[in-house]
C-alpha positions as CSV (number, residue, x, y, z in Angstrom):
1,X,-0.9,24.2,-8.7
2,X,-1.1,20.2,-8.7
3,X,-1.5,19.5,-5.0
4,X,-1.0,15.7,-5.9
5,X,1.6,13.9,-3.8
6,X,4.9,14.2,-5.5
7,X,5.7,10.6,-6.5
8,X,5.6,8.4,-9.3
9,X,7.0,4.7,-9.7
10,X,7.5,2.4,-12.9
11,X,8.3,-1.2,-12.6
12,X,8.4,-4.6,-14.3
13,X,6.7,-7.7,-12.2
14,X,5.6,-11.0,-11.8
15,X,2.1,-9.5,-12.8
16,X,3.2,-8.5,-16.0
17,X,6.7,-10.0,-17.2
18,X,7.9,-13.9,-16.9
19,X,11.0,-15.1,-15.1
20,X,13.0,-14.8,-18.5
21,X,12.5,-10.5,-18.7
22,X,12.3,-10.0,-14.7
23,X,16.0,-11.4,-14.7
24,X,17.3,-9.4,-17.5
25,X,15.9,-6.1,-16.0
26,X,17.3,-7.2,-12.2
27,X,19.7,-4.5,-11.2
28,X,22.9,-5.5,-9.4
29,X,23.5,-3.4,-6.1
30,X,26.4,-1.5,-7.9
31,X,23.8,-0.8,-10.9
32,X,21.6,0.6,-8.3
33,X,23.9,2.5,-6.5
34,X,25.0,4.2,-10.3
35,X,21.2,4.5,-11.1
36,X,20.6,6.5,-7.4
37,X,23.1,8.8,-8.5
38,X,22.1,9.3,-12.0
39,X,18.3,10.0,-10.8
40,X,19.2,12.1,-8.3
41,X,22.2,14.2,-9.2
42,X,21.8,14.0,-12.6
43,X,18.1,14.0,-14.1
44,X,17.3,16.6,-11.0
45,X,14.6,14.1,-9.2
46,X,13.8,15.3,-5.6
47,X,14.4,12.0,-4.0
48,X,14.5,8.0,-5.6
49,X,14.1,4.6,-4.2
50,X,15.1,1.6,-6.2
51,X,13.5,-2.2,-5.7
52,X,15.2,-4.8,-7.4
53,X,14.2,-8.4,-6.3
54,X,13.5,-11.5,-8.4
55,X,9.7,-10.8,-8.5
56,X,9.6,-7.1,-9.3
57,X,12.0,-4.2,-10.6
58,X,10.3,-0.7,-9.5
59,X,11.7,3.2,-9.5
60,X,10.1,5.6,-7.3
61,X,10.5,9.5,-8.3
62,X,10.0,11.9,-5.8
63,X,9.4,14.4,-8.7
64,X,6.8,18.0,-9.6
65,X,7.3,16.4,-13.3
66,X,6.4,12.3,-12.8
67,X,6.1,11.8,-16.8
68,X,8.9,14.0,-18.3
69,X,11.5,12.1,-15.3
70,X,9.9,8.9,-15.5
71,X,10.3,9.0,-19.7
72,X,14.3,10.0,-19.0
73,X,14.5,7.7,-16.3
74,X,13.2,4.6,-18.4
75,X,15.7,5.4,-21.6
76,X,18.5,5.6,-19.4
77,X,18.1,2.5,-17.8
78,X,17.3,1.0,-21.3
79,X,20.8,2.2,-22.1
80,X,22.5,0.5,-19.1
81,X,21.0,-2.7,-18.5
82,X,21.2,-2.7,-23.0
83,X,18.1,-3.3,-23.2
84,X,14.3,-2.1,-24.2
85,X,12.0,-3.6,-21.6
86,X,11.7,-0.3,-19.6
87,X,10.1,1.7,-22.3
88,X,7.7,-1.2,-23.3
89,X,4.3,-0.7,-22.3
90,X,3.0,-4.1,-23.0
91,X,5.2,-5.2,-19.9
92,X,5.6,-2.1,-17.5
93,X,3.3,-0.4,-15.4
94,X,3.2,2.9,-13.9
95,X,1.5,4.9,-11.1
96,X,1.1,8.7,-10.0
97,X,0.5,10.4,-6.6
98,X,-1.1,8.6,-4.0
99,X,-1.8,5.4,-6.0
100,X,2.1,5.3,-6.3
101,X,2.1,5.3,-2.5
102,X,-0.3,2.9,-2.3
103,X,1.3,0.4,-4.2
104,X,4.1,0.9,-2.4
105,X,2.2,-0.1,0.6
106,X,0.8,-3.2,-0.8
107,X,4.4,-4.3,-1.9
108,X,5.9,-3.8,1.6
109,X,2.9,-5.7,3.5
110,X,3.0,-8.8,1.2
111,X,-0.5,-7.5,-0.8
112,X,1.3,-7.7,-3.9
113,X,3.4,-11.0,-3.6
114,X,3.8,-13.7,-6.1
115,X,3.2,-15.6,-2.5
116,X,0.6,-13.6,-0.9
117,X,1.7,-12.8,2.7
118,X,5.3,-13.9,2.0
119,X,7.6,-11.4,4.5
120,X,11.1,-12.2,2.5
121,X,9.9,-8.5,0.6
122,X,10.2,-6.5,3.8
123,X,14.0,-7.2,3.8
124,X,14.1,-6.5,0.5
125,X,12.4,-3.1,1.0
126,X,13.7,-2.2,3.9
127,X,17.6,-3.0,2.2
128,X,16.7,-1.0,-0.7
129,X,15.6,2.2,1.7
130,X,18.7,2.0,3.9
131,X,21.2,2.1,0.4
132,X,19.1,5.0,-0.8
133,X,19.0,6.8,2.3
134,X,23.2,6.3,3.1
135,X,23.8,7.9,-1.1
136,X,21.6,10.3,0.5
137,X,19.2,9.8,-2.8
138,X,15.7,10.3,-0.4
139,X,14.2,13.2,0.4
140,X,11.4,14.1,3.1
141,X,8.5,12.5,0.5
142,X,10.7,9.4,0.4
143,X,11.3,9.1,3.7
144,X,7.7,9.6,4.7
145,X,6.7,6.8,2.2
146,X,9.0,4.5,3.4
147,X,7.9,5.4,7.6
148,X,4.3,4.9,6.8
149,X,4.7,2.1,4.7
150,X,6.9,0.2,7.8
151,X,3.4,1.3,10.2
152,X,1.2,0.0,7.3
153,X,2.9,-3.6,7.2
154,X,3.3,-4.1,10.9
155,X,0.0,-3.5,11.6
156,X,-1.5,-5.5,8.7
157,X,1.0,-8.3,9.8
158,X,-0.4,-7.8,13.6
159,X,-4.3,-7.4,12.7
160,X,-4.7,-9.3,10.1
161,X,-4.1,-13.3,9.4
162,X,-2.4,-12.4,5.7
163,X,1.2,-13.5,6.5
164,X,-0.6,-17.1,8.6
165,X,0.6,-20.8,7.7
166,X,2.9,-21.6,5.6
167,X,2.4,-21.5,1.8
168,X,5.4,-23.7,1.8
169,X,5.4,-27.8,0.7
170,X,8.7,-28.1,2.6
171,X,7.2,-26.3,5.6
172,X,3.5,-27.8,5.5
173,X,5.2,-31.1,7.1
174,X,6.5,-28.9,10.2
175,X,2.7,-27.7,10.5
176,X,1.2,-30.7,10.0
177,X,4.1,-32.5,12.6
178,X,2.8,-30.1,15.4
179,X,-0.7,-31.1,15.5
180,X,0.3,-34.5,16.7
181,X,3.5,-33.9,18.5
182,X,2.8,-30.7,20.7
183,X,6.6,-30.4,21.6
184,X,8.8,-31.6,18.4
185,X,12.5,-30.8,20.1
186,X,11.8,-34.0,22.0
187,X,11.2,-36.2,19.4
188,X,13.5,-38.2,17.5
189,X,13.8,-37.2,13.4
190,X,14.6,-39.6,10.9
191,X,15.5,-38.3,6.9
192,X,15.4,-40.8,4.5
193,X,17.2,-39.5,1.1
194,X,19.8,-36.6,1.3
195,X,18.6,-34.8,-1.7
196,X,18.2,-31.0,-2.1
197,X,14.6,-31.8,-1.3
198,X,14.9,-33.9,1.6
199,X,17.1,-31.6,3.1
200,X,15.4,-28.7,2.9
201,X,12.5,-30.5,4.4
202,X,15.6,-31.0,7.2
203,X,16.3,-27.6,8.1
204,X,12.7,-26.6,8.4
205,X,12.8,-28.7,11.0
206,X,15.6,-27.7,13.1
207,X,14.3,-23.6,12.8
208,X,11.7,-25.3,14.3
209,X,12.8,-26.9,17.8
210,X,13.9,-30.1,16.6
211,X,17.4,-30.9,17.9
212,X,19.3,-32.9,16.0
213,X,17.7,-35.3,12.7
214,X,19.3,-38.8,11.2
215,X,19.9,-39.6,8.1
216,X,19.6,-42.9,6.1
217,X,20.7,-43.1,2.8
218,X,21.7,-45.4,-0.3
219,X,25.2,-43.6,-0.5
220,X,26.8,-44.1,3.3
221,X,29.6,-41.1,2.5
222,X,26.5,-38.6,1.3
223,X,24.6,-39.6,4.4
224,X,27.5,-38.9,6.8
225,X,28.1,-35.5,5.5
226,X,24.1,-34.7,5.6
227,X,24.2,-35.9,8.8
228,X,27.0,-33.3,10.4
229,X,25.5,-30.4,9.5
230,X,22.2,-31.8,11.0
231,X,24.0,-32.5,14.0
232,X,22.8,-36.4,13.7
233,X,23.7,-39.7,13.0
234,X,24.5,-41.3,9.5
235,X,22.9,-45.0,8.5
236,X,22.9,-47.9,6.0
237,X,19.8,-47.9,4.1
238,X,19.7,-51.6,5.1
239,X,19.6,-50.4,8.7
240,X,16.5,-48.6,7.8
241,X,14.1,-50.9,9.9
242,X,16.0,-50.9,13.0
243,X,15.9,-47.2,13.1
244,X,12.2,-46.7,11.9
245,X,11.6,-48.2,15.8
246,X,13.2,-45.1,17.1
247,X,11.8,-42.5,14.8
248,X,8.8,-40.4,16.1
249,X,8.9,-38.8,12.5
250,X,10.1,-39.8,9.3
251,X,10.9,-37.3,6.2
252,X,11.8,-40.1,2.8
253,X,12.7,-38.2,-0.4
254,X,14.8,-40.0,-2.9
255,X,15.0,-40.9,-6.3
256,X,13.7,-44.6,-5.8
257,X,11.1,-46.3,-8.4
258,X,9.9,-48.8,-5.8
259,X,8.6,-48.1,-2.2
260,X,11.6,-47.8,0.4
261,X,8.3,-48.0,2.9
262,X,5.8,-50.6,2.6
263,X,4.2,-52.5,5.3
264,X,6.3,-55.2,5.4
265,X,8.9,-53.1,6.8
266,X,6.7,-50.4,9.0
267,X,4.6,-52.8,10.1
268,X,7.3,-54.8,12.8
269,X,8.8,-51.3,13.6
270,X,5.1,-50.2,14.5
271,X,5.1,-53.1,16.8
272,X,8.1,-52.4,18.4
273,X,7.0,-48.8,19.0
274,X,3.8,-50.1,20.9
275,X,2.1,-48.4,18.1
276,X,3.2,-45.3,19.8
277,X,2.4,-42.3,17.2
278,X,4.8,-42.2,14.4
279,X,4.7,-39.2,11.1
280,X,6.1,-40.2,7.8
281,X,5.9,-37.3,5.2
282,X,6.5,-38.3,1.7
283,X,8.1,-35.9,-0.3
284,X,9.0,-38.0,-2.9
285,X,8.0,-39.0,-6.9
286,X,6.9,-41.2,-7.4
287,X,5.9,-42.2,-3.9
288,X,8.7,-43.9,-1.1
289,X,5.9,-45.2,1.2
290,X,3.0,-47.1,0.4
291,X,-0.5,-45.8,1.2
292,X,-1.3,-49.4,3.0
293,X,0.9,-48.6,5.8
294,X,-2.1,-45.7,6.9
295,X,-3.8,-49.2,8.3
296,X,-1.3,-49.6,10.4
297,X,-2.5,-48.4,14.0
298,X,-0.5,-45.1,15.0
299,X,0.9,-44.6,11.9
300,X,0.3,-41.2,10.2
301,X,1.1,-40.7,6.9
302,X,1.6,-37.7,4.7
303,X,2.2,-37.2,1.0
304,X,2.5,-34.0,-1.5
305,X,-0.8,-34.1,-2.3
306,X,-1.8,-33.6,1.6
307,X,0.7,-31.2,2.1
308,X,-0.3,-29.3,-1.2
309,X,-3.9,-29.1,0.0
310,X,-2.6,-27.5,3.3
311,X,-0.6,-25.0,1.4
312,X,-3.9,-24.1,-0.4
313,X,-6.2,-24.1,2.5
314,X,-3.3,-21.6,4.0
315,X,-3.4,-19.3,0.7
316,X,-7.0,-19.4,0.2
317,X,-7.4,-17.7,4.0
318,X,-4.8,-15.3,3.0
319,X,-6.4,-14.3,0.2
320,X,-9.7,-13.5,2.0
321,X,-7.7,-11.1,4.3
322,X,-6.4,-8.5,1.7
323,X,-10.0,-6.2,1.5
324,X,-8.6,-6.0,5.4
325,X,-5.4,-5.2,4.7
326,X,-5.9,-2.5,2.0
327,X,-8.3,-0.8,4.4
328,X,-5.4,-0.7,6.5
329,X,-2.8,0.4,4.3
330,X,-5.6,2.9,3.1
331,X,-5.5,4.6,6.1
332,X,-1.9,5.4,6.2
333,X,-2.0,6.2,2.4
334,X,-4.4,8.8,4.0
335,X,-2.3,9.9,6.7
336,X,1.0,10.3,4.2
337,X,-1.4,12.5,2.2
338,X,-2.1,14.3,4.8
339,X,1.6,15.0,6.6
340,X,2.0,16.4,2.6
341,X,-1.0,18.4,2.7
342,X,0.4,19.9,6.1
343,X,3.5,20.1,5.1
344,X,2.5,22.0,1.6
345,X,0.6,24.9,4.3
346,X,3.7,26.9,4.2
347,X,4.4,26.6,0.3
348,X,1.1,27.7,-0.4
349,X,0.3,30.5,2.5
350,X,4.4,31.7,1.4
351,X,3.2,31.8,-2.4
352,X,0.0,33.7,-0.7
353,X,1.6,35.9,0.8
354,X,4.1,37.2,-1.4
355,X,1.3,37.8,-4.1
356,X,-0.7,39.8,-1.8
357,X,2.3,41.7,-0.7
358,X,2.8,42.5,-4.2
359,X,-0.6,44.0,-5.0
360,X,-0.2,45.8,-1.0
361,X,3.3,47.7,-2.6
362,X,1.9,48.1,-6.2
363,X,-0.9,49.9,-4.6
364,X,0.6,51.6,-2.1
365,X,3.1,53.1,-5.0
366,X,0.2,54.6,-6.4
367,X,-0.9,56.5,-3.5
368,X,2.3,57.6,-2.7
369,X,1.8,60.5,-5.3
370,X,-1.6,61.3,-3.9
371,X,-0.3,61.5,-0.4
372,X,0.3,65.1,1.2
373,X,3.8,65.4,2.4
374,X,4.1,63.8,5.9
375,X,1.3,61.8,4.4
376,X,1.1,59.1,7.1
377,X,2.9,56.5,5.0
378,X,4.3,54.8,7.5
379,X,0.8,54.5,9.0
380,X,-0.8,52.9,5.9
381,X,2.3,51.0,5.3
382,X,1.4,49.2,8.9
383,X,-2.2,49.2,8.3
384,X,-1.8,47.1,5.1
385,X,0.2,44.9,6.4
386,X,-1.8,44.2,9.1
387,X,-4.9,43.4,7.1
388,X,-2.6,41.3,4.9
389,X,-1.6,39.2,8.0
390,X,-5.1,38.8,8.9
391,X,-6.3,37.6,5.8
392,X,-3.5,35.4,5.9
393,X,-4.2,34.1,9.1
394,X,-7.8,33.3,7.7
395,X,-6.3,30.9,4.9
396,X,-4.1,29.5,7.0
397,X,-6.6,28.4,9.5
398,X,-9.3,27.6,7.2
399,X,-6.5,25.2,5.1
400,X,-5.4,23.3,8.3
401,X,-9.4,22.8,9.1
402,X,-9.5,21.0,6.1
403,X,-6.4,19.2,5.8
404,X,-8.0,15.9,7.1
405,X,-10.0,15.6,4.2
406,X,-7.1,15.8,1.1
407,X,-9.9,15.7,-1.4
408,X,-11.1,18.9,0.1
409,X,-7.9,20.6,0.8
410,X,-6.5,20.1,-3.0
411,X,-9.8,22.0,-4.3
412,X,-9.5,24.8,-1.9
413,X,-5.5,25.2,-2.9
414,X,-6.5,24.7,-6.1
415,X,-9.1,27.9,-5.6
416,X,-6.6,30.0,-4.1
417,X,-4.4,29.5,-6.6
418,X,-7.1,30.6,-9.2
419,X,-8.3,33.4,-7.7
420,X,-5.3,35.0,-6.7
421,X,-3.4,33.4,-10.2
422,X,-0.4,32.0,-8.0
423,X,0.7,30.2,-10.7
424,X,2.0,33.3,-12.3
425,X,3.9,34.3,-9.7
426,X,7.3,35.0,-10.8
């Protein structure tokens, strides 16, 4: 018997496939929902979860027969996405047993992530286990993978720092923002531009706190409509000076060749301000602001390249937390392996059983011819089965002893299985 954990996945990811395969492999939610079926219904698999995202495209198998499924599984969806990239091994990948589980893991808590530490997969996961789980397409394995996956990633996201500071550019200027202004709903937000870029910036900035942000721009009609949905006011860009005065922070990202930001025009706003602290993030290239206005006293100023080096600082601590976080999520690969190994008690004592039972009747039909007549058959027939029971008891106890240790407990299944040649059993 192969005591291994019942599971298999194949998948194409970022790891192995550009942008260019990983969308032509993408499954829609009604191709999932008709691959969920197929797996289950049709090609026999215990239990299936699909992951389709833009990063990855992954089938798990709760299967007894992980290559003969897996093989089946790949040609059919070669067929329905028309297409070969599922049975090409230069681009796919493909895992067994507990390092299917495993993986799974490091997928839900971010380990795997183009972005390490991004959390956008856990929706993703979580999505894909809820439509699997309504087609009723899981089964107990599947369900147990996804539970102890779920208690892997919160407690990696709780003890570890893998998910900390953003690995965003947009979002690096809402970091950087807080170390000087403590309490940024109170301070007055001015976007220069109303770009995709710029506003993007934008929003980051109302998720965080910020009430309401202004807008200056070069076309008045595209800054008034920015400005509603940021729930601020709309300027000239020739009234950019008079509202630099009342600007705590200052977001410029357009499509300018020249600065929009030099000193000549920060310089009398900083003035105004009583050099009060003012943040200017520039998102833009080339540059809006010019560098000289950093001379300027209480002006802070901010370009990609800052905001780059935060995002790398930020991923560079991440990365030094994963050997943490796969010692977490190796512990409740362990403790799925061993809810299986429990679970698999009663498959192996029941295949016990019946074989010993077997030899207890074979033999006891041979006697029967030796007996006397009123030969105490009923007798034996209760004495046999007693010492069956107790022998039985003797497995069971000694298997449960040693189902904290999987390594252990598959050799001693796998002895029992030898000795008493379970696999044979009809």
């Amino acid at each position: 018997m192969n005591n291994q954990l019942p599971l298999t996945v194949f998948g194409i990811s970022h790891r192995t496939a550009p942008v260019e395969v990983r969308e032509k492999v993408a499954l829609s939610e009604e191709e999932q929902k008709k691959a969920l079926h197929y797996l289950t219904n049709d090609l026999g698999n215990r239990g299936c979860l699909l992951l389709s995202t833009c990063n990855r495209t992954e089938v798990y198998l709760s299967t007894d027969k992980p290559e003969e499924k897996s093989e089946k599984a790949r040609e059919w969806l070669n067929e329905l996405k028309q297409c070969t990239e599922f049975t090409d091994q230069a681009i796919t990948y493909s895992l067994n047993g507990v390092e299917a589980a495993k993986h799974y893991f490091k997928v839900i808590s971010g380990v795997d992530s183009q972005i390490v530490g991004e959390q956008q997969i856990v929706g993703q996961v979580k999505d894909s286990y809820d439509m699997a789980h309504e087609l009723e397409a899981t089964d107990a394995v599947i369900n147990k993978l996804f539970n102890f996956a779920m208690q892997a990633k919160k407690k990696v996201h709780n003890d570890t720092f893998l998910s900390d500071g953003t690995v965003s550019v947009s979002f690096a200027g809402v970091e950087l923002a807080r170390k000087i202004f403590s309490n940024l709903s109170e301070k007055n937000i001015l976007l220069v531009g109303a770009g995709k870029t710029a506003e993007l910036a934008a929003w980051h900035f109302l998720e965080n706190g910020v009430q309401s942000i202004n807008v200056v721009n070069r076309t008045y009609e595209r800054a008034v409509e920015l400005a509603e949905k940021l729930m601020g006011e709309a300027y000239m860009m020739d009234e950019l000076a008079k509202v630099l005065t009342a600007s705590d922070i200052v977001i410029s990202a357009t499509a300018s060749e020249e600065y929009v930001i030099d000193k000549n025009v920060m310089a009398p706003a900083a003035k105004k301000r009583h050099h009060r602290p003012i943040f200017l993030i520039d998102l833009a290239i080339p540059r809006d602001i010019d560098p000289a206005i950093n001379e300027i006293d209480g002006v802070f100023l901010y370009n990609l390249d800052d905001l780059h080096e935060i995002v790398e600082t930020n991923l560079e601590k991440r990365r030094k937390e994963i050997p943490k976080a796969l010692r977490i999520i190796n512990e409740y690969v362990a403790e799925l392996e061993q809810w299986y190994s429990m679970n698999s008690i009663n498959a192996v004592i029941g295949k016990l059983k019946r074989r010993l039972d077997t030899i207890r009747l074979n033999e006891l039909e041979r006697l029967k011819s030796k007996l006397p007549e009123n030969g105490y058959e009923a007798e034996i027939n209760y004495l046999t089965e007693s010492i069956i029971n107790k022998v039985v008891r003797q497995y069971v106890k000694s298997l449960k002893n040693n189902v904290h240790d999987p390594e252990l407990y598959r050799k001693q299944v796998e002895l029992i299985f030898s000795i008493y040649e379970l696999d044979k059993e009809k």
